[in-house]
C-alpha positions as CSV (number, residue, x, y, z in Angstrom):
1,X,-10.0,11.5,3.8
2,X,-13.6,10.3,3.4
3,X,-15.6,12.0,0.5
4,X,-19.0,13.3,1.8
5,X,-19.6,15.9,-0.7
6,X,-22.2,13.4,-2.2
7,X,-24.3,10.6,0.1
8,X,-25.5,8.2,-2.0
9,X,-28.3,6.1,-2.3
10,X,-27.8,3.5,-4.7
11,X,-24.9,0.7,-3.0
12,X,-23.3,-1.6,-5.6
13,X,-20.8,-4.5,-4.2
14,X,-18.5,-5.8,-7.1
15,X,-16.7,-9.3,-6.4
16,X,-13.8,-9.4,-8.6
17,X,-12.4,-12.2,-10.1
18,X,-10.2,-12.8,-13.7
19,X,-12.8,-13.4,-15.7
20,X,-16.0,-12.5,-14.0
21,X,-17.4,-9.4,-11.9
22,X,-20.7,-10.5,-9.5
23,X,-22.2,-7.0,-8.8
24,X,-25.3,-6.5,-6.4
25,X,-27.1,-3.4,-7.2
26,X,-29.2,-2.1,-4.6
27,X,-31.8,-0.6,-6.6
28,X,-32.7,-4.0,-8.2
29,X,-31.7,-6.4,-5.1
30,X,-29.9,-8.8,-7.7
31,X,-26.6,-10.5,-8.5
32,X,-25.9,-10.2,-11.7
33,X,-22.2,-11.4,-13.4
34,X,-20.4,-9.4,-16.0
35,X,-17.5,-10.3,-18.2
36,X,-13.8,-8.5,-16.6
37,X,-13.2,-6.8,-20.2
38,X,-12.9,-3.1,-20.9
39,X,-16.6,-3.1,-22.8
40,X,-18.0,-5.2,-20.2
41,X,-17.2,-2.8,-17.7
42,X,-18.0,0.3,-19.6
43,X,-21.6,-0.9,-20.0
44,X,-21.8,-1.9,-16.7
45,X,-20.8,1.8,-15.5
46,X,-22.9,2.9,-18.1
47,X,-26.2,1.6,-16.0
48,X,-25.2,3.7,-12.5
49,X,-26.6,7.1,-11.6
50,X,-24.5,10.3,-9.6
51,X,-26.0,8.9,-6.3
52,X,-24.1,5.0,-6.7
53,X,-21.1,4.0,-4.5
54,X,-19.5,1.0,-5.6
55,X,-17.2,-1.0,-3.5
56,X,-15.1,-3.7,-4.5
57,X,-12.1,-5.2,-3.0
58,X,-7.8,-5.3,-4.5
59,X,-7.8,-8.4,-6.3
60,X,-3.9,-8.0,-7.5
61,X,-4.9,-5.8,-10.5
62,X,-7.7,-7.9,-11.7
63,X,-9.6,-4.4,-10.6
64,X,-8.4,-2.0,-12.8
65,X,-11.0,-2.3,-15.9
66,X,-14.2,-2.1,-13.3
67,X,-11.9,1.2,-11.6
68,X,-11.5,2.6,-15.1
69,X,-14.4,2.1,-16.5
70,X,-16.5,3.9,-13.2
71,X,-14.1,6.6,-13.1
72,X,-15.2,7.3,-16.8
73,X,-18.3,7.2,-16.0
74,X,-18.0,9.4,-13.1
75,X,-19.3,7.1,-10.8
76,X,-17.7,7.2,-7.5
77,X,-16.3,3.9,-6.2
78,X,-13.8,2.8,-3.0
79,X,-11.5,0.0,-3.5
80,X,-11.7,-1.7,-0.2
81,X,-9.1,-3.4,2.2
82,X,-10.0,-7.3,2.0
83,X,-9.2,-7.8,5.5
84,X,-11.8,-5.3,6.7
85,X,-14.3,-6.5,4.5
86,X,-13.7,-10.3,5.2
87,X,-14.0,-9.0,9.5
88,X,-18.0,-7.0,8.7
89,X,-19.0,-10.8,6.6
90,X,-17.9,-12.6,9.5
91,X,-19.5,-10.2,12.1
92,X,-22.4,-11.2,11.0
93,X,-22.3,-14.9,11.4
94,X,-21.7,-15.9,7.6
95,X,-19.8,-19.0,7.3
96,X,-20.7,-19.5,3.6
97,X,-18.8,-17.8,0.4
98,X,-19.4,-17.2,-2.5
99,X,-19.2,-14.8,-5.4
100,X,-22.9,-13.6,-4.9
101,X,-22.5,-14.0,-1.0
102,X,-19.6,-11.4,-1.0
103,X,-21.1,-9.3,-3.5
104,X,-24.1,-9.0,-1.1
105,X,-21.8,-7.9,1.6
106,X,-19.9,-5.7,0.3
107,X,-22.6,-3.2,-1.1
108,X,-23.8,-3.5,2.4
109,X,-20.7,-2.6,3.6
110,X,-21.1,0.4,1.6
111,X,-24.0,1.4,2.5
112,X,-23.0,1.4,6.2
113,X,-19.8,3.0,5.9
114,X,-19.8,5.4,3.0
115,X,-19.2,8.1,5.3
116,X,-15.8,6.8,6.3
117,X,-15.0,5.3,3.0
118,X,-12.5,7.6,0.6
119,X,-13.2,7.5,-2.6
120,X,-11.0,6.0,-5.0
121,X,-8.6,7.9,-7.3
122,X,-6.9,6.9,-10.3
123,X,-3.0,7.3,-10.3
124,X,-1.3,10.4,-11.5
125,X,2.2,11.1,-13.4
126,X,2.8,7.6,-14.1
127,X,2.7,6.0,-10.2
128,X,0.7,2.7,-11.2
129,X,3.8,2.1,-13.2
130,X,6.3,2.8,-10.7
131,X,4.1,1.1,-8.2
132,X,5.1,-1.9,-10.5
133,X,8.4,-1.6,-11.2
134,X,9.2,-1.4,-7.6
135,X,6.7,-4.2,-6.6
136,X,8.4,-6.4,-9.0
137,X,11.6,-5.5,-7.6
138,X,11.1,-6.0,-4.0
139,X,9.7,-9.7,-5.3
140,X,13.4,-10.4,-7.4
141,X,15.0,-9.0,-4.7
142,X,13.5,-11.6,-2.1
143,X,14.3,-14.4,-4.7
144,X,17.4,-13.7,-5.1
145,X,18.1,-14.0,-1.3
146,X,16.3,-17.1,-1.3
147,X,18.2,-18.8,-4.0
148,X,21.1,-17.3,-2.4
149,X,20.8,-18.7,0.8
150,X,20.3,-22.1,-1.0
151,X,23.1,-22.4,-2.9
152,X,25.0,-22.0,0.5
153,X,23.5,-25.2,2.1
154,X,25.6,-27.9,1.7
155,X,23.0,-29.9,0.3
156,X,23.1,-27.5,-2.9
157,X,26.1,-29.1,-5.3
158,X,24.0,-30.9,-7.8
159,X,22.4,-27.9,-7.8
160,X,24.9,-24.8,-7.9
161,X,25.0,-24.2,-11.7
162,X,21.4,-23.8,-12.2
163,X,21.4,-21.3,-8.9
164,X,24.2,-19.2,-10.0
165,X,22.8,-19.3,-13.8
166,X,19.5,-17.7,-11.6
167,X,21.1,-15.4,-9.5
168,X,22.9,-13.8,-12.6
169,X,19.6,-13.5,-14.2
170,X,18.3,-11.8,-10.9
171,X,21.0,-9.3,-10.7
172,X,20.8,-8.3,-14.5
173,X,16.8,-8.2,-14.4
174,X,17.1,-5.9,-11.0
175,X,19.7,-3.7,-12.5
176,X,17.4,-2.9,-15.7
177,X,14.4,-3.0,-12.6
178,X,16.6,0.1,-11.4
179,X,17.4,1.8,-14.8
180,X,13.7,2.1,-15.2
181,X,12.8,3.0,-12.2
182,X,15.3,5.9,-12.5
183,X,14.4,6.8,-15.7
184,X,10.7,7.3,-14.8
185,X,11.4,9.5,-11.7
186,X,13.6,11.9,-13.4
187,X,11.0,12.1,-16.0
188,X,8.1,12.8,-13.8
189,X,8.4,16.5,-12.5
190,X,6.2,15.6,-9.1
191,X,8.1,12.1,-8.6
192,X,11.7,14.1,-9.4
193,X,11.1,16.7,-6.8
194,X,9.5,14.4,-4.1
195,X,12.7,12.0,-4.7
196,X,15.4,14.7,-4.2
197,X,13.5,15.8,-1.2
198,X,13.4,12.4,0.2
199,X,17.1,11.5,-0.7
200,X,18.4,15.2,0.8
201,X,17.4,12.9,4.2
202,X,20.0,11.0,5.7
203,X,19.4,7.3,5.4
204,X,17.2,7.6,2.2
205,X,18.7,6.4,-1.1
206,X,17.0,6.1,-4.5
207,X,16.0,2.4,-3.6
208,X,14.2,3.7,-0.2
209,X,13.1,6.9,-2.0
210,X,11.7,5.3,-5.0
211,X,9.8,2.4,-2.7
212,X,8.3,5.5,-0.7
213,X,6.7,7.1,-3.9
214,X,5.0,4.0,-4.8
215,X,3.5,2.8,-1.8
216,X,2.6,5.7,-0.4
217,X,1.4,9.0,-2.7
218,X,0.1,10.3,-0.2
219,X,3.3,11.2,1.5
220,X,3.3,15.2,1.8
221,X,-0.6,15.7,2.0
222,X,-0.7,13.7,5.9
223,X,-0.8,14.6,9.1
224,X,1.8,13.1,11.5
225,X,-0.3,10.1,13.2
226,X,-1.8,9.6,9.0
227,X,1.6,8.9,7.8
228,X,2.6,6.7,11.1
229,X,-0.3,5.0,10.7
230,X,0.0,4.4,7.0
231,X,2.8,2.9,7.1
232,X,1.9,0.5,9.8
233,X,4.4,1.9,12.3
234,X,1.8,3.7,15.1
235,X,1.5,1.6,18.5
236,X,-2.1,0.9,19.2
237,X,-2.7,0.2,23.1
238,X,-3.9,-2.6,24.2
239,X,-5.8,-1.7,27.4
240,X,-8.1,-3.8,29.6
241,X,-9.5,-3.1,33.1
242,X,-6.2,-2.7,34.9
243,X,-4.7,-4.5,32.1
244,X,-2.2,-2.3,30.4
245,X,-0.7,-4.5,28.0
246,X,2.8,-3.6,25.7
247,X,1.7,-1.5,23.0
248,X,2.6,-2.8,19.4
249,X,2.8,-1.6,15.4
250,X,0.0,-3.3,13.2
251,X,-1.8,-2.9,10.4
252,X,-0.2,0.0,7.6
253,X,0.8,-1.0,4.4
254,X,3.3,-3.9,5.1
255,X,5.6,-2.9,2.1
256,X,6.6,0.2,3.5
257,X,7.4,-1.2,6.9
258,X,9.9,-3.5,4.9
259,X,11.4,-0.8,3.2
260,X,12.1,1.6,6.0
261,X,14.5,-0.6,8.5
262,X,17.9,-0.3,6.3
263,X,16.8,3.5,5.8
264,X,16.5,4.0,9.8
265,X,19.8,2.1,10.7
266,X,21.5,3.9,8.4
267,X,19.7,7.5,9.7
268,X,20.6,6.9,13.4
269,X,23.9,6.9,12.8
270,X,24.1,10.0,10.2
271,X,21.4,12.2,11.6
272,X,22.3,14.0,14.8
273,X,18.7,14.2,16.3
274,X,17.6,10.5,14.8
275,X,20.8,9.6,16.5
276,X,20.0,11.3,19.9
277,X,16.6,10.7,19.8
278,X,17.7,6.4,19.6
279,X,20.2,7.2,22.0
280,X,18.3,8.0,24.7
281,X,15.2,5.5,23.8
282,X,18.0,2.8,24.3
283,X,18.9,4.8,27.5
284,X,15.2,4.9,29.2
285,X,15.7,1.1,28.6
286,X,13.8,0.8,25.0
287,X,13.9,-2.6,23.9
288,X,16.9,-2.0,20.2
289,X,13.2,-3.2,17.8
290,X,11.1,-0.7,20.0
291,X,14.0,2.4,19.9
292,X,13.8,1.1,15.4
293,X,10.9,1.3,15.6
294,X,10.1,4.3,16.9
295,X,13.3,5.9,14.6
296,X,11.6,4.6,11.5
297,X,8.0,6.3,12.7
298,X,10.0,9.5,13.1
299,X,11.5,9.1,9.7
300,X,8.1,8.8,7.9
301,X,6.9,11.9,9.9
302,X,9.5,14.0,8.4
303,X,9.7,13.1,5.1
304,X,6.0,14.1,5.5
305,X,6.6,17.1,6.6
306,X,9.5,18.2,4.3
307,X,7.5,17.0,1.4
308,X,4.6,18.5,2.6
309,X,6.6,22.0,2.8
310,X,8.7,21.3,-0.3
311,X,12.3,21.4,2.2
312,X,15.5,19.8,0.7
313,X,18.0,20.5,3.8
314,X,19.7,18.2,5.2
315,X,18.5,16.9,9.0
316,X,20.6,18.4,11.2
């Protein structure tokens, strides 16, 4: 939820790139760029007061030494969702981009919405790390089915020993993907509890499990529509004058959507009310995507909830 313990008055807007950081600082009404290193970013923080927000947008990691270094300093600071930000520069007719340009905006973004914005918080009991290891599996995993479904084209015989000499090295670098993984959950007292919770659940294995921990900690601490929502599964309407258009899932966080089919298919069959509750979608004439749909929304919302009350029964 949005932070408005503090309102600030000072709006920074940091435009991240590899090796340089283009800040806007309200208070001075200049661009100024700073090296992406640890000191760099230290000093930088160094120069903000209690009363800054900074905002700066995911840039793949590229972030994490300007989030570190304002979390040290105890300056507060929202990592922002690019496609948002990219929507307010455009709103206002801004055809131009740059690294100063969308500094600019994004401390005015800040200063317009820092009552909605939540304030970032740095990872806890090792999650960046899982986040990782199961971001870089979901990657070898796609690879894998790509190189797979090449080698069975019957264009791929000059080919085949260098794709089966890849898909070996695929399944031995997921397997060790899977050790880790693993190995850091049962380590990790919160991750081990919220795992065995989430794989008491019919349809919810390690892989599923492990893939809901990282991309989305905030599983347990939602309310119903939140985790929906977060997970990109809520129908938004699409209503115009007596226009009453179908209803569809966007937006979320498009990993978990990907991770939660299998897990859903699998549920509907195991899980007396998943299976009932599919059942009769299909029955009241529920297009099989839209009654999937609608079991994988259901299955977010109660590993929510069992988290969220620290359950490990079965569904029944």
């Amino acid at each position: 939820m949005p932070d408005q313990t503090n309102t600030p008055t000072r709006f920074v807007g940091c435009d991240v790139g590899k090796a340089l950081v283009a800040v806007y600082d309200s208070a001075t009404g200049m661009v100024r760029e700073w090296p992406n290193t640890t000191a760099a970013m230290d000093q930088l923080a160094a120069t903000f007061d209690a009363a800054t927000l900074a905002v700066c947008e995911a840039t793949g990691g590229y972030e994490a030494n300007l989030l570190d270094a304002l979390t040290r300093a105890g300056v507060a600071v929202h990592r922002a969702d690019a496609r948002k930000v990219k929507a307010f520069i455009r709103s206002f007719g801004t055809l131009a981009k740059t690294d100063a340009i969308d500094a600019t905006a994004l401390a005015r973004y800040a200063k317009e919405r820092h009552d909605r914005l939540t304030r970032w918080q740095p990872c806890k009991d090792r999650r960046a790390e899982l986040h990782t290891l199961v971001a870089t599996r979901s990657d070898l995993v796609r690879s894998r089915a790509a190189h797979a479904n090449r080698l069975k084209s019957p264009t791929a015989a000059p080919v085949q020993s260098e794709l089966l000499g890849l898909l070996g090295a695929y399944e031995q670098a997921i397997a060790i993907l899977d050790q880790r993984i693993a190995n850091l959950i049962e380590t990790t007292h919160e991750l081990a509890t919220k795992a065995r919770i989430l794989q008491a659940m019919p349809g919810i294995g390690p892989t599923t499990a492990a893939a809901l921990l990282a991309y989305m900690p905030e599983l347990g601490t939602l309310g119903r529509k939140q985790a929906a929502s977060l997970a990109g599964l809520a129908p938004h309407p699409r209503q115009s004058g007596n226009n009453n258009a179908y209803r569809r899932t966007t937006g979320g966080r498009p990993e978990l959507k990907r991770a939660l089919p299998m897990a859903a298919l699998s549920a509907v069959r195991f899980s007396p009310n998943l299976k009932s509750f599919h059942q009769r979608l299909i029955a009241n004439g529920k297009k099989p995507i839209v009654a999937l749909v609608a079991a994988m929304r259901k299955l977010i919302t109660i590993a929510n909830a069992k988290i969220r009350d620290g359950l490990t029964t079965q569904l029944s």
